[in-house]
N, C-alpha and C positions, 0 to 999 in steps of 0.2 A: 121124579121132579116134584119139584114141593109145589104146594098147590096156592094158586094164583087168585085175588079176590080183586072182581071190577063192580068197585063201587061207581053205576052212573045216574048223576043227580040229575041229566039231563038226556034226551032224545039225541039222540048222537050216530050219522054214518059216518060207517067206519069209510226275517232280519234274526236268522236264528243260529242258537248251537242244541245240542241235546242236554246238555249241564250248565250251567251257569260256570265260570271260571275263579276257581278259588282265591287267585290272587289279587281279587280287584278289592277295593277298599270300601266300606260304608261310606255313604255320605253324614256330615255330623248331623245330630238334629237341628230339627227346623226352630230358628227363633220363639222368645215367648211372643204371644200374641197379645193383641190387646183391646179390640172390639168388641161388642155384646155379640153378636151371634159367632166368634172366634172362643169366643171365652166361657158360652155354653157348648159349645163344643167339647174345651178342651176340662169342664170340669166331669169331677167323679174320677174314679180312679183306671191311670192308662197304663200298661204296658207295653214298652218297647218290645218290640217282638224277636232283634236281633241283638247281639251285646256288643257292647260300643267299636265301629271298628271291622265291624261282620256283617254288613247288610250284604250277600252276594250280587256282586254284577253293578254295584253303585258303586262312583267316582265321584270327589270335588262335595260342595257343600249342599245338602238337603235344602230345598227352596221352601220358604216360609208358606205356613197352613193356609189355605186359600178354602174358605167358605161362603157358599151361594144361597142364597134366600131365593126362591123361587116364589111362593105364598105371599098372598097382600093380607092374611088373614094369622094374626098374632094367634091363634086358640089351634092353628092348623095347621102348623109350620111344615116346611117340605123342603130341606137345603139337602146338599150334596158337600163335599167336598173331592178336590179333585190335586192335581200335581205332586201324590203320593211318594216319596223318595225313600223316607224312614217308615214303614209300616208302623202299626201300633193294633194293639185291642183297647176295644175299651169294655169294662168290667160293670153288670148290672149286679151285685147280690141282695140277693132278698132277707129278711127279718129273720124268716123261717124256710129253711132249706129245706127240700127235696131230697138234695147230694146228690141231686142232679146237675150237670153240666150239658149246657148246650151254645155248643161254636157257630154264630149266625156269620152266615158271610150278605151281605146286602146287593142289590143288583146297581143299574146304570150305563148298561149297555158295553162297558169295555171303555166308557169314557171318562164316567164319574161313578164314587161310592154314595148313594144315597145314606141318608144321617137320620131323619125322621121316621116313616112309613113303613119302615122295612128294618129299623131298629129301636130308637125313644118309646117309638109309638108300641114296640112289644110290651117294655116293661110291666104296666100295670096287671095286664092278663097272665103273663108268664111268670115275671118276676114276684110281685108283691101278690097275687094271689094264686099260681101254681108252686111257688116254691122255687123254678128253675135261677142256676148260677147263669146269669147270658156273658159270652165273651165274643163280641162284636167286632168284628176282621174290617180294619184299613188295609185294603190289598194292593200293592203294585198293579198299574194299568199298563197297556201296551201302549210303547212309542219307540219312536225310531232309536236304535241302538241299546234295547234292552230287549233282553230274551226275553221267546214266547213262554216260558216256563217260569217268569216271577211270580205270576200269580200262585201257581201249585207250589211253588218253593213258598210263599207265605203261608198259604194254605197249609201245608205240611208241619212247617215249623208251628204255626200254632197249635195245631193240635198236640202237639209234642211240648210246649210252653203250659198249655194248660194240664195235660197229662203230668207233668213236673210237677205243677203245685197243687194239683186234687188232691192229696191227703191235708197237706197240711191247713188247705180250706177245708175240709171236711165233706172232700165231695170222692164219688167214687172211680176210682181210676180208671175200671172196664166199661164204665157206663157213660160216655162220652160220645154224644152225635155231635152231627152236622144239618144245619139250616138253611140251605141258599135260595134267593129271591132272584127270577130271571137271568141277566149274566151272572151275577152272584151264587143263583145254582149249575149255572155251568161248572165254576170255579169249585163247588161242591161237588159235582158229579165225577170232574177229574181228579179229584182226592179221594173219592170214593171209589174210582176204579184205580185211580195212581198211586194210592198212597204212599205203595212204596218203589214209586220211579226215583231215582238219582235225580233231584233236581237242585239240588245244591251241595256244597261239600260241608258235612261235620263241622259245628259251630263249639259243642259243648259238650256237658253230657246229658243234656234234655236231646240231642240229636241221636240218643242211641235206643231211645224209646220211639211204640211204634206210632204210626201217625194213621193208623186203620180207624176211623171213627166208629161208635158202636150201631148204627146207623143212620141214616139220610133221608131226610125230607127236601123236597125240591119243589118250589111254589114257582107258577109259569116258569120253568126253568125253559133258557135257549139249550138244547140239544146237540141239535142236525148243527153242521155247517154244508151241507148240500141244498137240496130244494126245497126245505123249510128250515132254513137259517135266517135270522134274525139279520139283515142286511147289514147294520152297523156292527152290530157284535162282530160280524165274519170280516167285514173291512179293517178294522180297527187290529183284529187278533192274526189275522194270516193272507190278510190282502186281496186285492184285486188284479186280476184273473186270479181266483186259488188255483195255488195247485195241489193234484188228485192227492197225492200221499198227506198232504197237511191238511186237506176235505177230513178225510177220513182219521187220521190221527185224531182232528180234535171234536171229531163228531164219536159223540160220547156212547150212542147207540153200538158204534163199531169198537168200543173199549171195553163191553162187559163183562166181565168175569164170576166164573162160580163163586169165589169165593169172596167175591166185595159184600158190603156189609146189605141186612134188607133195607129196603128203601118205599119211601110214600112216595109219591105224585100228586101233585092238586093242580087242578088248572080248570083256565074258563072256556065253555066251546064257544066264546065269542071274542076272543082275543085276536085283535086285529095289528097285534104290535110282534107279538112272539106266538104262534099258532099253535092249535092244540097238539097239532101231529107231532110235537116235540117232545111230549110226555105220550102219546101213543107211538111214536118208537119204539124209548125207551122203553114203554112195557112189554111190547115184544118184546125187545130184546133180553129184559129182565128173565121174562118165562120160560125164552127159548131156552135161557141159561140155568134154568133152575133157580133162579134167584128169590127169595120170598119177597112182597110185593104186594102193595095195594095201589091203584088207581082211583081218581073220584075226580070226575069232571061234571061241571058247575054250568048252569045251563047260561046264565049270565053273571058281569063281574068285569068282565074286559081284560087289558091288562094294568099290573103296578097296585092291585087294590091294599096288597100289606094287611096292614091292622085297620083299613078304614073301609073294606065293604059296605053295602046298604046293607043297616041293622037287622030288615028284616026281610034277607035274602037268605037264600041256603048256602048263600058262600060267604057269610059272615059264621057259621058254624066249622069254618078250617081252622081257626085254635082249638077246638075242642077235638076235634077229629083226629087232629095229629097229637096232641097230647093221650089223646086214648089209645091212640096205635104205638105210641111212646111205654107207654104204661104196660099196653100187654105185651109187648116185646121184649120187657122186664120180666116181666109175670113166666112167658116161655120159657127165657132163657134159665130160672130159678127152677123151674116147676119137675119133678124127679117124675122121666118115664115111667107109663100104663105097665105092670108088671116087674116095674125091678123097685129092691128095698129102699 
């Protein structure tokens, strides 16, 4: 078993098918918009993420981009958007590349994609001063009479969307993680153990590349859908009373496998939103698997902190963290075993 590192920063006891259905139509896209906080939205460069015609398991017309301001404070902004029909990315690249790629999926409970804190708010750290390409996932939410598997089918295809054009951005094709914030790393965590479930049918031939990210970072990620489930997440994704097989199905602790890619964990031991035991799961479960793996829990922080921590908390050092576990996971995977030429 590969050996396991528990970074703890703090004192700590321990309506569905399996596929989506091939013949169903895209919704077109969603009208132009035309509001300020619609129109910083939709600027910088987007990617459909299906091709015209293909969104799996959509019917009838995509309903226009609907964005929420939450924040009274212009320097601090905090929106969402939500009624997702036509996925899309949208694309950060920086001045000076990396050739790094990294797929952020954002959280919101399974209701809404957060837009700010959990994405804009990267940029500056990631983009414009680590070099990283960001490709920022609008993922399909659950609602009545769409499969529970739109979001992994997003999931999938983008990483396969970005896989497609890393060369010709100039980034590298095997070195391709995942990023998820709370639901949003649930949505990571099932691509990281799913990548390659059937979750939709062959769109192109970006659908025949593999959609295995190179690995996964998961900040307050919801987990468990059992006795530390995130109560909206599990309402929203698999209902009320669940039942045991879809518990378990989408509790990502019971999905780990040898061979998904290594993965971080960060989280706060004072999150009162999505609880810690959802990434000490998952590290069990990681270990048990032989999985390589680090853990770092944060003695405060709560949950939703993103890129806005207190400055001078130990949990405002999670960009640096996971960029360095980024970096030697590079460094590993190059580096020619102790004894051979």
């Amino acid at each position: 078993m590969r050996s396991t590192l528990f970074s703890l920063l703090c004192s700590l006891s321990l309506a569905t098918s399996p596929a989506i259905a091939a013949a169903a139509a895209q919704r077109a896209p969603p009208p132009a918009v035309a509001g300020a906080e619609e129109a910083e939205e939709a600027a910088g460069e987007h990617i459909a993420l299906w091709p015209a015609g293909g969104v799996p398991g959509e019917s009838g017309r995509a309903r226009g981009l609907h964005v929420v301001e939450r924040s009274a404070d212009p320097a601090r902004p905090d929106r969402y958007v939500d009624q997702i029909d036509a996925p899309w990315l949208v694309v950060h690249a920086p001045a000076q590349s990396n050739g790094k790629a990294l797929l952020v999926i954002p959280g919101g409970g399974y209701q809404r994609v957060v837009i700010d804190k959990e994405g804009t708010a990267l940029v500056p750290r990631w983009v414009d001063r680590a070099g990283y390409t960001l490709f920022v996932l609008r993922y399909r939410l659950p609602e009545a009479g769409r499969d529970r598997q739109a979001a992994l089918a997003d999931a999938q295809r983008a990483m396969r969307v970005v896989r497609a054009a890393a060369a010709r951005r100039g980034l590298d094709v095997e070195d391709i993680a995942v990023m998820g914030f709370s639901a949003g790393g649930h949505v990571a965590a099932r691509l990281a153990t799913g990548y390659d479930t059937p979750a939709y049918p062959p769109a192109d031939a970006a659908d025949r590349l593999s959609a295995r990210p190179s690995r996964a970072v998961l900040v307050y990620p919801v987990i468990d859908m059992g006795p530390q489930a995130h109560g909206g997440s599990r309402l929203r994704l698999i209902g009320e009373p669940a039942d045991a097989a879809l518990v378990r199905r989408y509790s990502m602790q019971d999905q780990v496998r040898a061979d998904m890619p290594p993965t971080l964990l960060l989280h706060a031991a004072d999150d009162r939103v999505v609880s810690v035991d959802n990434s000490l799961l998952m590290a069990r479960a990681l270990a048990a698997a032989g999985v390589e793996h680090e853990l770092h829990v944060f003695a405060h922080g709560g949950h939703g902190f993103g890129m806005r921590a207190a400055a001078d908390s130990t949990t405002a050092l999670w960009p640096d963290i996971a960029q360095r576990w980024l970096r030697a996971q590079t460094q590993t995977q190059t580096q020619t075993p102790e004894g051979h030429p």
